[in-house]
N, C-alpha and C positions, 0 to 999 in steps of 0.2 A: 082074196083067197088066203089060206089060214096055209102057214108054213109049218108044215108039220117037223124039221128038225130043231125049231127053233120053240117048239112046245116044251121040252124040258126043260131050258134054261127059263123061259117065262114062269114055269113051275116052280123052279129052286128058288128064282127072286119072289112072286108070291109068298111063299111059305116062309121065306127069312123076314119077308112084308112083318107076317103073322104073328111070328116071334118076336119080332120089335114092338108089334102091338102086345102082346101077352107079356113085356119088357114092362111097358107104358101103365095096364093095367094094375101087375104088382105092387109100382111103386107107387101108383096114388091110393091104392089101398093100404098099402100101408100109411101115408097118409090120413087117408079115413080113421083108422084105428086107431092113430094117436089123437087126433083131433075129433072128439065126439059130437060135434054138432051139427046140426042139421041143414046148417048152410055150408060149412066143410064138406058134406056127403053131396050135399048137387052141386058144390063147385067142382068136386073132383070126378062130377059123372058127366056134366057138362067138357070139361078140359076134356074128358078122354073118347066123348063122340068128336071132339073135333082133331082131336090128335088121330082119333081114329080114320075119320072119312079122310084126312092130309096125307095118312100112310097112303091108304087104298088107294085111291085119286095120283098119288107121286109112284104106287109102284104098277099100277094099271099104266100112267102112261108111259114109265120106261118098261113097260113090258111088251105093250103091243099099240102104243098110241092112245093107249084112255079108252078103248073097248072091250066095254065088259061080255066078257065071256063063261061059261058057267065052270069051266074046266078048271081056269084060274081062281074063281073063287073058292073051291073045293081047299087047293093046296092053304091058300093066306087062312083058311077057318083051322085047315090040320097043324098049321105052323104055330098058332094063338095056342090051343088045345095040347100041343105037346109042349110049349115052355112052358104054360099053366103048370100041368101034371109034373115035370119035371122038377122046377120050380117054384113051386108053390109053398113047399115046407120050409125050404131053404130061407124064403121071404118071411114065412110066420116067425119061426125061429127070430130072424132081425125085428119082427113088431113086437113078437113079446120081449125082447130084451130093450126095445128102445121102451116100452109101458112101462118096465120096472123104473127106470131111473127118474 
């Protein structure tokens, strides 16, 4: 049976999930962009499916035991999507000043 007061706190950690993944992506992109090659670009897509499934997997089960639910996966996609947008420039910003050097 699904605890319904315990649905928000499972949300906010979801979605902090998200943001740590959209952390994670960032920085191997910027990665990518200093390193242009082609085995740099699937090593750093590879790291980040599995950084990825180790968040999901670590914040599903301290959220409700490792069951996936559609409710929770909504918040950990909005959480990726807003440090994205948010941060995203701030990140370009650091790639192209580390390119210059």
């Amino acid at each position: 049976m699904i605890d319904v007061t315990a649905q928000p706190y499972e949300a906010l950690l979801l979605f902090h999930g998200g943001a740590l993944a959209g952390l994670c992506y960032l920085l191997l992109r910027t990665v990518r962009i200093r390193c242009r090659s082609r085995l740099a670009t699937h090593l750093c897509d590879a790291v980040f499916v599995v950084v990825l499934f180790v968040l999901l997997a670590g914040y599903l089960y301290t959220a409700n035991y490792g069951m996936v639910r559609g409710f929770l996966l909504v918040p950990f996609l909005l959480g990726f999507a807003a440090f994205y947008m948010l941060f995203s420039s701030v990140f370009a910003g650091i790639s192209q000043k580390i390119r210059k050097k």
